[in-house]
Legacy VTK file of the C-alpha trace (Angstrom):
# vtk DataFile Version 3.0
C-alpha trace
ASCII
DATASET POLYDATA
POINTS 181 float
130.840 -108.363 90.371
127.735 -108.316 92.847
125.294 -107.817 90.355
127.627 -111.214 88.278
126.950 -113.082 91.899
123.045 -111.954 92.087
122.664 -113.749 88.786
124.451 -116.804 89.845
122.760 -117.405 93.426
119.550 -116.757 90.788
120.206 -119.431 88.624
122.196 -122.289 91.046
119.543 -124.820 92.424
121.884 -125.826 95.403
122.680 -124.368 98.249
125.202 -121.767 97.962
128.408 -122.546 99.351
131.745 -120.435 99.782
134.636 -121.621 98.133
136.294 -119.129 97.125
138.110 -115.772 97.831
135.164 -114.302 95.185
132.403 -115.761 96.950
133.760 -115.094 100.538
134.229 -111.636 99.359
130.519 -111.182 97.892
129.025 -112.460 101.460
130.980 -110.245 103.606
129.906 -107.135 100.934
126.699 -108.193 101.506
126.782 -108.691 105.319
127.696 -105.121 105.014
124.897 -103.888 102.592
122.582 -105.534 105.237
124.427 -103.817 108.502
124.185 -100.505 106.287
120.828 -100.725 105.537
120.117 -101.382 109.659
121.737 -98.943 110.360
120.026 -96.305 108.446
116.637 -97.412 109.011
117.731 -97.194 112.729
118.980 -94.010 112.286
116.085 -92.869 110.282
113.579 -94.623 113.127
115.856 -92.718 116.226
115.453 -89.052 114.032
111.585 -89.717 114.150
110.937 -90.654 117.323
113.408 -87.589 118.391
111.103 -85.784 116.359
107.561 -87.074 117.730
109.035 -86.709 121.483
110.098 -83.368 120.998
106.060 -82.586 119.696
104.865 -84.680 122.761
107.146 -82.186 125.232
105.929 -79.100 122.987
102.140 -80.259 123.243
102.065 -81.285 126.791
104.026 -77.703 127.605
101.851 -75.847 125.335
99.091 -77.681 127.350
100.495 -77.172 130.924
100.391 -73.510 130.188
97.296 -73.211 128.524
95.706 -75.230 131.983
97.702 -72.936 134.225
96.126 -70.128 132.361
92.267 -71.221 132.750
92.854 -71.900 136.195
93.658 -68.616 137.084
90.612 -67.090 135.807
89.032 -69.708 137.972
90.611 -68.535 141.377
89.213 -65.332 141.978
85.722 -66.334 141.042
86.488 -69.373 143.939
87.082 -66.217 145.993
84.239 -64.589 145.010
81.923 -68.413 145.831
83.654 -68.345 149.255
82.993 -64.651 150.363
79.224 -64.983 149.073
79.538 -68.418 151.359
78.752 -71.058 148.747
81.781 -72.877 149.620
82.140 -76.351 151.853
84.564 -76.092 154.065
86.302 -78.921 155.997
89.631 -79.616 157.938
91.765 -79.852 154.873
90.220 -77.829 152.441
87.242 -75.330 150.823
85.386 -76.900 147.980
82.954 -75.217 145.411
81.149 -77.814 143.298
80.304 -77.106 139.641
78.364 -79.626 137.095
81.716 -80.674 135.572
84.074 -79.984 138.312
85.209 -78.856 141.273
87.108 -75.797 142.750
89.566 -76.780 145.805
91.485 -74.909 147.709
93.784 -77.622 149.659
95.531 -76.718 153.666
99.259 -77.728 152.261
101.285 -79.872 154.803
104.228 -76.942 156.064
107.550 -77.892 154.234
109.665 -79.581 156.673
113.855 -78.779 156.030
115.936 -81.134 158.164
118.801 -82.943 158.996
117.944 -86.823 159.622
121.396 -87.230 161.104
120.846 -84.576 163.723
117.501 -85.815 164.150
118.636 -89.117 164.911
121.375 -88.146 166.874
119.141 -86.303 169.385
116.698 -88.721 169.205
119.328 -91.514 170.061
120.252 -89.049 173.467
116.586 -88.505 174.273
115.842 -92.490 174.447
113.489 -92.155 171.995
114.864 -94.787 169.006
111.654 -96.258 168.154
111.536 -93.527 165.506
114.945 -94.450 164.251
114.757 -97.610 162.158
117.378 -99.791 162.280
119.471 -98.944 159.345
119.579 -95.606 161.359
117.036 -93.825 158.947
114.938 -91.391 160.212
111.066 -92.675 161.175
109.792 -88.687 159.959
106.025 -90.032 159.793
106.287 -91.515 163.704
108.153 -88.642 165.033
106.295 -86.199 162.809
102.869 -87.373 165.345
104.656 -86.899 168.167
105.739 -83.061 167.751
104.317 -80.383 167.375
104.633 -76.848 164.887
105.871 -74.036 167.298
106.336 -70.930 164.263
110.033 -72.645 162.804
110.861 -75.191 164.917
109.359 -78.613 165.873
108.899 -78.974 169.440
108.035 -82.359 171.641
105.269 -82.525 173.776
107.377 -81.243 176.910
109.024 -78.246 174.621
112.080 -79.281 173.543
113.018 -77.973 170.411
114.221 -80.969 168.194
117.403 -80.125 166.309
117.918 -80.375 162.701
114.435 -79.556 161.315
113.380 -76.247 160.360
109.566 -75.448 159.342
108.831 -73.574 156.463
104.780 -72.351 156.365
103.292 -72.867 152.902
100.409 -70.913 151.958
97.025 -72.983 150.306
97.219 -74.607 146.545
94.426 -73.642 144.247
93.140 -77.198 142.739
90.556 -77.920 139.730
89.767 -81.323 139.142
87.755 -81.629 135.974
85.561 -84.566 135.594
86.432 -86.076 132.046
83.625 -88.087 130.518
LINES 1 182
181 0 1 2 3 4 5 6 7 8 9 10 11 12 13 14 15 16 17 18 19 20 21 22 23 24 25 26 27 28 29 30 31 32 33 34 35 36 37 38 39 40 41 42 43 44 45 46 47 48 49 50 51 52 53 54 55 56 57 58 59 60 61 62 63 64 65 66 67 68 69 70 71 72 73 74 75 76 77 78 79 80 81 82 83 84 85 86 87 88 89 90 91 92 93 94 95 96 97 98 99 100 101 102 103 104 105 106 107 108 109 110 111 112 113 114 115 116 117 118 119 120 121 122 123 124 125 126 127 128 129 130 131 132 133 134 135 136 137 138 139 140 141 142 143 144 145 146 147 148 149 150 151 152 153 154 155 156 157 158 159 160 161 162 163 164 165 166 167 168 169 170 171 172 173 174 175 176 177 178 179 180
C-alpha cells in the first residue's frame, strides 16, 4: 500500500491532502519511517562518538603516562644540575634552563585540613570577624596572612593556636614545562 501511495503523491499535481482513513494511515506510517530513521542515525551518531571519546580518554591516558615516564628520567639528572650548582634558585623554586625547556622544582604551599565552622567560631570569640565574610564563610586567604606555621597547627601572632585547622607539610613537585613551537 505505501509503495501504491508513493506512486500517487508521484503523479498528483496538487497538494496532497488527507481524506481518508488510507491516506491518514500512510502519513502516520511515514511519520514513523522518518522518527525510525532519526532515531537510528542518532543512535548510530551516540555509538561513534562513545567510540571516539573512549580513544580520546585512551590517548590522553596513554599520553599522561608516557609524560609521567620521561619526566622521571628527567629528575635525577635535575639533581645531578643542582649538586654540580647549575641551578637558579629563588624563594619559590630551583630552576635549570635547557634550549627547549625548563626543569622546576616548585616550594608547594603546606596542605591546610580545617574546619571553617570552628574557624569562624573562634574567630567570632577572638573579635577578629573581618576574616569572616558575611554569609559567615571563612576569609582563609586574610586569616591565612595573619598566622603563622608552628609544625601542625596555625598559630596567631601572640601564639594562640587557632582551632579547626591542621597543617599537613608537603614535600617539593618536580615540574617540566616544555616550550612547544
Amino acid at each position: 500500500m505505501s509503495e501504491l501511495m508513493n506512486r500517487i503523491l508521484e503523479n498528483e499535481s496538487t497538494e496532497f491532502v488527507v481524506d481518508n482513513d488510507m491516506k491518514a494511515e500512510w502519513v502516520l506510517k511515514k511519520i514513523r519511517e522518518a522518527k525510525n530513521d532519526c532515531q537510528r542515525f542518532t543512535d548510530e551518531y551516540q555509538r561513534q562518538m562513545d567510540f571516539y571519546k573512549a580513544q580520546i580518554e585512551t590517548l590522553n591516558q596513554q599520553t599522561k603516562d608516557e609524560v609521567e615516564r620521561l619526566e622521571s628520567m628527567l629528575a635525577p639528572y635535575f639533581r645531578e644540575r643542582e649538586q654540580a650548582g647549575f641551578t637558579k634558585a629563588s624563594k619559590t623554586q630551583v630552576k635549570y634552563d635547557l634550549p627547549s625547556g625548563k626543569l622546576l622544582m616548585k616550594k608547594q604551599e603546606p596542605d591546610y585540613s580545617r574546619d571553617d565552622k570552628k574557624v569562624i567560631e573562634w574567630l567570632e570569640k577572638t573579635d577578629q570577624g573581618k576574616f569572616v565574610k558575611v554569609e559567615k564563610k571563612l576569609d582563609w586567604a586574610g586569616l591565612k596572612r595573619q598566622v603563622i606555621v608552628n609544625g601542625q597547627n596555625v598559630v596567631t601572632k601572640d601564639g594562640e593556636i587557632v582551632p579547626g585547622v591542621t597543617v599537613t607539610e608537603r614535600g617539593e613537585k618536580f615540574v617540566v614545562e616544555v616550550d612547544l613551537k
